[in-house]
VMD Tcl script that draws the C-alpha trace (Angstrom):
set ca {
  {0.00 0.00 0.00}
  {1.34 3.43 -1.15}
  {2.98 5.52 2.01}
  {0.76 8.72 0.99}
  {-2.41 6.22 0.75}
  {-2.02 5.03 3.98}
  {-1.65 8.49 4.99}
  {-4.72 9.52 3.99}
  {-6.69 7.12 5.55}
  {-4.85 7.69 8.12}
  {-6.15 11.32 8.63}
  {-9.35 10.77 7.45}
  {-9.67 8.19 10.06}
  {-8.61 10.29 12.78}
  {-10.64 13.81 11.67}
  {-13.55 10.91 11.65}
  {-12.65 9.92 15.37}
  {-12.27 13.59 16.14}
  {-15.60 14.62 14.89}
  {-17.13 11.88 17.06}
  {-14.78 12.74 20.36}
  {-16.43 16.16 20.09}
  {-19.74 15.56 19.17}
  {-19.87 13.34 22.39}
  {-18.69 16.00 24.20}
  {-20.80 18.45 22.98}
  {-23.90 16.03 24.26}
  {-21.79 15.15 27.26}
  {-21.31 18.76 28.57}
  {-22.44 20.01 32.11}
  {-25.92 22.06 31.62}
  {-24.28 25.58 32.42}
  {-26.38 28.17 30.34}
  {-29.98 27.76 30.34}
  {-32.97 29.52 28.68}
  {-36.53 29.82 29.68}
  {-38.73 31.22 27.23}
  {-41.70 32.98 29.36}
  {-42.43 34.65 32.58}
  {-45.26 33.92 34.00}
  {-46.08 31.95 36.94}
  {-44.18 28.48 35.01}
  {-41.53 30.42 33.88}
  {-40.50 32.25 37.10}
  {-41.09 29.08 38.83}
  {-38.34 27.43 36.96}
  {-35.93 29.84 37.53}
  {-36.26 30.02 41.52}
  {-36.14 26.39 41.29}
  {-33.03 26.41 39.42}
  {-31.44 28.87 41.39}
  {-32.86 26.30 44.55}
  {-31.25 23.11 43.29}
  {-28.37 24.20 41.29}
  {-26.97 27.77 42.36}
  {-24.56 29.44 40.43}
  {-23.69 26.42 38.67}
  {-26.32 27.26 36.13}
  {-26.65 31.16 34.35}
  {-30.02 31.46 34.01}
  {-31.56 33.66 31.24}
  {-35.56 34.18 31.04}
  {-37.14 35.71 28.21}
  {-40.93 37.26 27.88}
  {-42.38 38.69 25.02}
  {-44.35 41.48 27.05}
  {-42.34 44.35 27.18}
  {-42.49 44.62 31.11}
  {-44.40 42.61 34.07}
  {-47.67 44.07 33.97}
  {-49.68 44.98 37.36}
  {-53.46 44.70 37.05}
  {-53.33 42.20 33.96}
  {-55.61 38.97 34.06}
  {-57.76 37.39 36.63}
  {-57.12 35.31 40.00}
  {-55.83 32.04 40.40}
  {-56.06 29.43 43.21}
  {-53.41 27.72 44.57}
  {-52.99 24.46 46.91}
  {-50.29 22.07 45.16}
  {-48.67 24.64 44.10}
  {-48.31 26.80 47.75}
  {-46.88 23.63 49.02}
  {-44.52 23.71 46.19}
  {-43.31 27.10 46.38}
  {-43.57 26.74 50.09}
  {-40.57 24.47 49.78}
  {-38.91 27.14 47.49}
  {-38.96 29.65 50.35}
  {-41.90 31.80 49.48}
  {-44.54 29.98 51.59}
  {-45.11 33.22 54.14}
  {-44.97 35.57 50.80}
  {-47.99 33.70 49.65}
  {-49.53 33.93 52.65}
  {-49.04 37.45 53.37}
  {-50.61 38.36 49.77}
  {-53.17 35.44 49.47}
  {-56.41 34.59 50.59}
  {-57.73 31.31 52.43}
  {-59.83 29.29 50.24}
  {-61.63 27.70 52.92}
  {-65.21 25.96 51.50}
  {-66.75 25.65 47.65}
  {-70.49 25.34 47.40}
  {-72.48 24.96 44.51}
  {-75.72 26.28 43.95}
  {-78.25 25.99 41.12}
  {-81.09 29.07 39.70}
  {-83.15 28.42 42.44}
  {-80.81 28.28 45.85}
  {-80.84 24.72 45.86}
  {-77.65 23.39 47.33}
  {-75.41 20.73 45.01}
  {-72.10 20.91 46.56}
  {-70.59 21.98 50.18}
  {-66.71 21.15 50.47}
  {-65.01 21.81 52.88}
  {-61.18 22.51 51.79}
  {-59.39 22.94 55.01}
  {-61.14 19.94 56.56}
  {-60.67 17.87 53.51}
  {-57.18 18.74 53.71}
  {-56.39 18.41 57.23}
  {-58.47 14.76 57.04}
  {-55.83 13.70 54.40}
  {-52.63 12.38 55.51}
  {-51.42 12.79 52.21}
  {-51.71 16.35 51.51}
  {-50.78 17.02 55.02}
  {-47.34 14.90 54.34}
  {-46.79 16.72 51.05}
  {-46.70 20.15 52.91}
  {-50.47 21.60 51.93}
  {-50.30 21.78 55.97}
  {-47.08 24.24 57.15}
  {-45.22 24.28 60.23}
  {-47.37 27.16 61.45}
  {-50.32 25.11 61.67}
  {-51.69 26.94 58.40}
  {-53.43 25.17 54.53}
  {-51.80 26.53 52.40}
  {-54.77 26.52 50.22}
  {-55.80 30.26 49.14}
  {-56.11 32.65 46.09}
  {-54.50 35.20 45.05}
  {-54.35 37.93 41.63}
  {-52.27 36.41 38.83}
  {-50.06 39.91 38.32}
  {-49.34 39.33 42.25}
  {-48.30 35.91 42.04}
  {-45.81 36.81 39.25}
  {-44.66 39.91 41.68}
  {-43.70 37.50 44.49}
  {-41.92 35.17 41.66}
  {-40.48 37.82 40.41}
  {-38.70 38.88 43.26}
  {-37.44 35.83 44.40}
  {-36.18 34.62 40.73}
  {-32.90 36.78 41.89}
  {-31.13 39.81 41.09}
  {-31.11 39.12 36.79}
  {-33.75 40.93 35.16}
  {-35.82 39.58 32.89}
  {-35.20 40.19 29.36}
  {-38.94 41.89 27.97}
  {-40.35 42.45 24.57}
  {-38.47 39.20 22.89}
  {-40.82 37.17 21.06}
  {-39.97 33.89 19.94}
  {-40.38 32.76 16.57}
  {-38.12 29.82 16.98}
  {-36.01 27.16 17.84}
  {-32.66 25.73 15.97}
  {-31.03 22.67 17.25}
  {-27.37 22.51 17.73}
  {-24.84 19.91 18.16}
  {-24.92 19.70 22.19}
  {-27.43 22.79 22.54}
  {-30.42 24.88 21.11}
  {-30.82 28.63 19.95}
  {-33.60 30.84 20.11}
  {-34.66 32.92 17.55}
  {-36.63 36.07 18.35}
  {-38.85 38.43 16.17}
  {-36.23 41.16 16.96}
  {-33.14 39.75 14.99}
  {-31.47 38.30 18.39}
  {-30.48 34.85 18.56}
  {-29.07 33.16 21.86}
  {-27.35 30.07 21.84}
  {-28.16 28.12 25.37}
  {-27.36 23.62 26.57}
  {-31.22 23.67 27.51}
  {-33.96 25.74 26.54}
  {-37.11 25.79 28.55}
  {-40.31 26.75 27.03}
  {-42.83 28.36 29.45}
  {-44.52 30.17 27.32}
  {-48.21 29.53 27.87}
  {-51.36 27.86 25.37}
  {-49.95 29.80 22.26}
  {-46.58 28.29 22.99}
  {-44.16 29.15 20.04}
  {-41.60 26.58 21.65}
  {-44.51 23.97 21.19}
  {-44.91 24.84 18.01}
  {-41.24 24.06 17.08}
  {-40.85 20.62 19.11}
  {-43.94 19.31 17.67}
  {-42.49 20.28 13.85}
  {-39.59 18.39 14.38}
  {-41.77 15.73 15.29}
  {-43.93 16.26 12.28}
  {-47.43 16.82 14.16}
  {-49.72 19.20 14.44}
  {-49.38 21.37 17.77}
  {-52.34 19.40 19.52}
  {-54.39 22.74 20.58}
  {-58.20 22.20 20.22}
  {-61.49 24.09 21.36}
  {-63.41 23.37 24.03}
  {-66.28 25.08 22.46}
  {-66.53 26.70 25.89}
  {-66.29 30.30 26.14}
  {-65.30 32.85 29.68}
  {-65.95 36.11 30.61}
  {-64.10 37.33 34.06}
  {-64.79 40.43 35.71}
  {-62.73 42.11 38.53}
  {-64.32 44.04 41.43}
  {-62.89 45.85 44.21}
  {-63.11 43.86 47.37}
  {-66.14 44.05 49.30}
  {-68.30 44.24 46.32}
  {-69.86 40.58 46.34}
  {-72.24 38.81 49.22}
  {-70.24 35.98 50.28}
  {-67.49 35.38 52.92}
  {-64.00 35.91 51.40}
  {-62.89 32.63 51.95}
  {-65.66 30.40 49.89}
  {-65.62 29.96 46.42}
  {-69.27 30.35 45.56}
  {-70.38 28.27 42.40}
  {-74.07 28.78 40.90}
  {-75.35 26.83 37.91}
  {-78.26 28.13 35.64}
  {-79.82 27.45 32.27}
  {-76.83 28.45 29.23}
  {-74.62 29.95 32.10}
  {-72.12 29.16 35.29}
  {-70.44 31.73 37.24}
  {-68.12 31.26 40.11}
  {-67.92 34.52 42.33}
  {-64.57 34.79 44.60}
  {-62.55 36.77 46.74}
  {-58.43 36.96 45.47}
  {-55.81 38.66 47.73}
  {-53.42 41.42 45.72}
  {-51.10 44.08 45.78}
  {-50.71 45.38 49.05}
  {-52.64 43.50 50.99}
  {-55.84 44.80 48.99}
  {-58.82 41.91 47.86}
  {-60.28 41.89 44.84}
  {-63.61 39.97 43.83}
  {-64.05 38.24 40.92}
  {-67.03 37.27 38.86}
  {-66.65 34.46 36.10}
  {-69.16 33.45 33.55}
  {-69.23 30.43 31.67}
  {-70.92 29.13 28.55}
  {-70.84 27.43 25.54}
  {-69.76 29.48 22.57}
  {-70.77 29.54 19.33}
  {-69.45 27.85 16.66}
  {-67.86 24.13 16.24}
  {-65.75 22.82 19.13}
  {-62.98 20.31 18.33}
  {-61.25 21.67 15.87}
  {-57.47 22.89 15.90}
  {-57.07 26.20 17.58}
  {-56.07 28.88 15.14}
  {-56.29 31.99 17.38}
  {-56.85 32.74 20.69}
  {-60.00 35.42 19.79}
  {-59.57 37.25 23.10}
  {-62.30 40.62 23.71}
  {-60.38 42.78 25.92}
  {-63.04 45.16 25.71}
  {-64.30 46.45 29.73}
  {-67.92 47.82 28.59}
  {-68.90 45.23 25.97}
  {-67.95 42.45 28.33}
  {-69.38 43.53 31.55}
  {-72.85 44.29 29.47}
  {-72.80 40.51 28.15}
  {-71.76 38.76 31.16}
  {-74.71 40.82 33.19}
  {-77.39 39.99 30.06}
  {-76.17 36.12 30.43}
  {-76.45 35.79 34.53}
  {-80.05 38.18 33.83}
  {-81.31 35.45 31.32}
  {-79.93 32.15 33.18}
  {-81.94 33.58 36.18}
  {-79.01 33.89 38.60}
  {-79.44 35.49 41.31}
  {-80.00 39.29 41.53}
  {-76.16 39.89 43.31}
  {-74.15 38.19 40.97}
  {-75.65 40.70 38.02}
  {-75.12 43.35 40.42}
  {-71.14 42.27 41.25}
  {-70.92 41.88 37.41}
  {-72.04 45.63 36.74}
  {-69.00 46.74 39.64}
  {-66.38 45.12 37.31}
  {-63.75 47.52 36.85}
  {-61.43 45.31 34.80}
  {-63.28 42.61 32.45}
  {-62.27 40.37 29.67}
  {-63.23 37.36 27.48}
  {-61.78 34.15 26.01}
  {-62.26 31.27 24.29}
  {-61.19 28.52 26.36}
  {-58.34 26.16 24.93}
  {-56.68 22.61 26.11}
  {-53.81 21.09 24.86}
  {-53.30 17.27 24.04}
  {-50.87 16.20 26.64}
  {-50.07 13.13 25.01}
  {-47.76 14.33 22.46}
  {-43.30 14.80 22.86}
  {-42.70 17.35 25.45}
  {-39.05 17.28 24.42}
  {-37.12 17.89 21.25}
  {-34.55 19.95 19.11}
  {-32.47 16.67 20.00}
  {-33.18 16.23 23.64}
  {-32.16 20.30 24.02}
  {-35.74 21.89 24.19}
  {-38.26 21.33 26.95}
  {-41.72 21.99 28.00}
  {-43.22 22.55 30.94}
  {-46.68 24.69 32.25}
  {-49.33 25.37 29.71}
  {-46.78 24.77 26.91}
  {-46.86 21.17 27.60}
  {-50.49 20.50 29.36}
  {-53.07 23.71 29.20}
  {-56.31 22.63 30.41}
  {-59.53 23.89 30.96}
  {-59.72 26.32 34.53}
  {-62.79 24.21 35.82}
  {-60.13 22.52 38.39}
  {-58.13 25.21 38.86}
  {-54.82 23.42 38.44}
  {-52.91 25.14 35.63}
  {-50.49 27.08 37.93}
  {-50.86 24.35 40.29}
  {-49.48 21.73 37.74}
  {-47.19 24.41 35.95}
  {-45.47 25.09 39.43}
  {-44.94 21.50 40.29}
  {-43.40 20.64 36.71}
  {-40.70 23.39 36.88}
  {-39.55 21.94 40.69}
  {-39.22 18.82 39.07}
  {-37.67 19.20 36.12}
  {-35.15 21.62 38.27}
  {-34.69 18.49 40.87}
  {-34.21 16.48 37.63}
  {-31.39 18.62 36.27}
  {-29.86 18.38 40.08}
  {-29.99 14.99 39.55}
  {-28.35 14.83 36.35}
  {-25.59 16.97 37.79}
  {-24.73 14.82 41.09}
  {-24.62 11.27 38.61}
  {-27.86 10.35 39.88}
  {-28.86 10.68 36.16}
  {-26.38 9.33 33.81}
  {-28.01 11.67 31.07}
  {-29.69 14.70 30.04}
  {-32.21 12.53 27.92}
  {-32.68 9.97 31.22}
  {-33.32 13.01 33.53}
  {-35.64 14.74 30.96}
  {-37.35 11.47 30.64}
  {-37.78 10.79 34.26}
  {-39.41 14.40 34.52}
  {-42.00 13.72 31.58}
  {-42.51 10.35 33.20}
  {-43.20 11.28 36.77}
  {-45.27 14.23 35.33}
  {-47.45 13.22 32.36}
  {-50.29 10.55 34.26}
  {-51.27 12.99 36.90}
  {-51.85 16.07 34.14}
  {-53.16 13.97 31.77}
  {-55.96 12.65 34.08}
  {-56.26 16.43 35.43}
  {-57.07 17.68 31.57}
  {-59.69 15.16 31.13}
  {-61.36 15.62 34.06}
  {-61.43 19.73 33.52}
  {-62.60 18.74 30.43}
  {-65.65 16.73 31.67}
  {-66.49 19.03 34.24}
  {-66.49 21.94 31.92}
  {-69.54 19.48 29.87}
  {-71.01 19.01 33.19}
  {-71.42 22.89 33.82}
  {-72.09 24.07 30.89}
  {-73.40 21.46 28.19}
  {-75.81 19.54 30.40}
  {-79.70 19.44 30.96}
  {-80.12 20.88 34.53}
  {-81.74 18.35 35.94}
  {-78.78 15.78 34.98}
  {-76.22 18.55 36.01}
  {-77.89 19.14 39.15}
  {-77.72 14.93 39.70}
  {-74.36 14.88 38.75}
  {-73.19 17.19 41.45}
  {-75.13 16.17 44.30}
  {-74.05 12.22 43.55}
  {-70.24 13.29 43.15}
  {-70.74 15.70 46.51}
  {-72.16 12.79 48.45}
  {-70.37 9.81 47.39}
  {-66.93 11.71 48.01}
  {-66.09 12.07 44.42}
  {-65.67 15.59 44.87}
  {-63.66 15.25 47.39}
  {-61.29 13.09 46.00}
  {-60.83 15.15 42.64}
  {-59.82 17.96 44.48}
  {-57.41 15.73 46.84}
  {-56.16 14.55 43.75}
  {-54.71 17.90 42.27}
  {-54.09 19.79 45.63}
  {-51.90 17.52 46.48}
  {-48.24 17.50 44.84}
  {-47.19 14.89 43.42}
  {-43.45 15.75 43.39}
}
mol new
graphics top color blue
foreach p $ca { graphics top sphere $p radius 0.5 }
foreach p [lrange $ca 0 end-1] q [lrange $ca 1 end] { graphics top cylinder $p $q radius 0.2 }
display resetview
């Protein structure tokens, strides 16, 4: 064999082993730069539990397409699973000081007639599982309670440490790399990062590009449910602050509540639910959102006149300072939350949105960031020999309890809204007295991480 031959093969044999040598140690690397694409409650989550479980051994960089965090935006949001969780994170008194006890639900129909009495606090108390999870604190105290979405994000905020977040950067996609993933923003800017997190709610744009590389669609249908919210000043509805009053009529339901805010103020909140026109089912295109104060209050008061609701909830509905309207989306949960070769991940409504008749978005969204967090710990310590084995233990350990959390949002948003009364009315009273009730909201106030 010719000297130069040999040395050809030679090198092309060793540029070949070279190649290989660093593309293993491209996948190999320690997971040093990460970003998270959204800051809202999921978002901000995962970087305090980052910061929790890994330090400074991870620069974390958290990106929001809003061009600042914006006080008096949305509605309220009830927490339980998720307290615990962020009780273990170090902001348990935090969500105390600015939340308020959800102590008792009860359902009502038109008439008064009683369909559901639940007592949270009891319920919790009674369970030795919640209590062992942490929904009961040191102090004595559930952590059960509600509180204004643009508060919640405050407290996050604050505790997600001193590096801002970067605002106004939409993403408009995601390019794999050999041992990493960039984003790509509207704005031109592109950031290279070994994980990228995407927290970045039901219209999810980091969805979007995991599910292309998978070559299915995103998984985003209608509910054919549509939800009105209205926000009063405290001390404008008829009910104790610390009951979540739910009252069923013909073509309407509305859930009146009392959320703690900024500054220790309360806020009231009037939600109206119905089915909305048109064909449910199909693929979500937009998000059709009526931001609109006036035209909103006037409907939701017209729908709670004609469903012959009781004369106060009209009346909280006309104090709305602050209203708007949606059409209510659910993602398939049963569909890759990882991709962009193991270097993108999803977590919060990005992964699982589902209906709000549990109230367990945030819930669920705050317990998958502490996970996947503990996961990445895991990974670092050898306890994971892999980023693909740790993000497959987190979409393992994660994926039952939201998928069975979806579907049953999804069947009680039929129940409530789709239903003859009479049936409705049965339904309620059977699941109130057999403990059904009970156990369904056991089974999402209680963390399962």
């Amino acid at each position: 064999r010719p000297p130069a031959m040999a040395r050809a093969r030679s090198g092309a044999l060793a540029a070949v082993c070279a190649a290989a040598l660093a593309s293993v140690s491209a996948l190999e690397r320690p997971i040093r730069r990460v970003g998270i694409v959204g800051a809202g409650p999921a978002g901000l989550t995962q970087a305090i539990a980052l910061r929790h479980f890994l330090g400074d051994a991870v620069d974390v960089t958290v990106f929001d397409r809003a061009d600042q965090l914006r006080p008096s935006l949305g509605g309220g949001v009830q927490l339980n699973s998720g307290a615990a969780v962020l009780a273990r994170l170090g902001l348990g008194e935090a969500l105390k000081a600015c939340g308020e006890p959800a102590r008792r639900v009860r359902g009502r129909n038109a008439a008064g007639d009683t369909l559901l009495d639940l007592d949270l606090e009891a319920a919790i108390r009674a369970s030795p599982g919640a209590a062992a999870a942490g929904l009961v604190d040191a102090a004595g105290d559930v952590l059960a309670l509600t509180v204004m979405r643009d508060e919640l994000e405050r407290v996050l905020a604050e505790a997600a440490g001193p590096k801002p977040i970067v605002p106004n950067e939409r993403l408009v996609g995601l390019e794999a790399l050999p041992g990493g993933c960039a984003c790509l923003f509207a704005s031109g800017r592109r950031e290279e990062f070994d994980l990228v997190i995407g927290a970045d709610g039901i219209r999810s744009e980091a969805r979007r590009a995991v599910l292309a590389e998978k070559g299915g669609g995103l998984g985003t249908f209608d509910t054919g449910i549509r939800i009105q919210w209205g926000i009063a000043p405290g001390g404008s509805r008829a009910g104790p602050a610390g009951e979540l009053h739910q009252w069923f009529g013909p073509g309407a339901y509305c859930l009146e509540a009392t959320y703690g805010g900024a500054g220790g103020a309360r806020f009231d909140q009037c939600v109206v639910v119905h089915a909305a026109e048109g064909q449910a089912g199909a693929e979500a295109g937009g998000m059709n959102p009526n931001w609109d104060t006036a035209d909103v209050r006037g409907a939701m008061a017209a729908r709670l006149r004609a469903a012959g609701l009781p004369a106060h909830l009209e009346a909280l509905a006309q104090k709305c300072e602050r209203c708007f309207e949606l059409r209510c989306y659910t993602h398939n949960p049963l569909v890759p939350w990882v991709g962009l070769g193991g270097r993108a991940v999803l977590v919060g409504d990005a992964a699982h949105a589902m209906p709000p008749f549990l109230g367990q978005g945030t819930n669920q969204a705050v317990q998958d960031a502490y996970l996947l967090a503990k996961e990445l710990a895991a990974l670092r310590d050898g306890s994971r020999p892999s980023l693909e084995a740790a993000l497959s233990a987190y979409t393992r350990a994660r994926l039952p309890a939201v998928a069975r959390l979806v579907a049953s949002s999804r069947l009680l948003g039929v129940v409530e809204t789709a239903l003859p009364p009479l049936a409705r009315d049965t339904f309620f009273r059977t699941t109130g007295a057999l403990g059904v009730a009970k156990a369904v909201f056991l089974d999402g106030a209680t963390p399962k991480v």
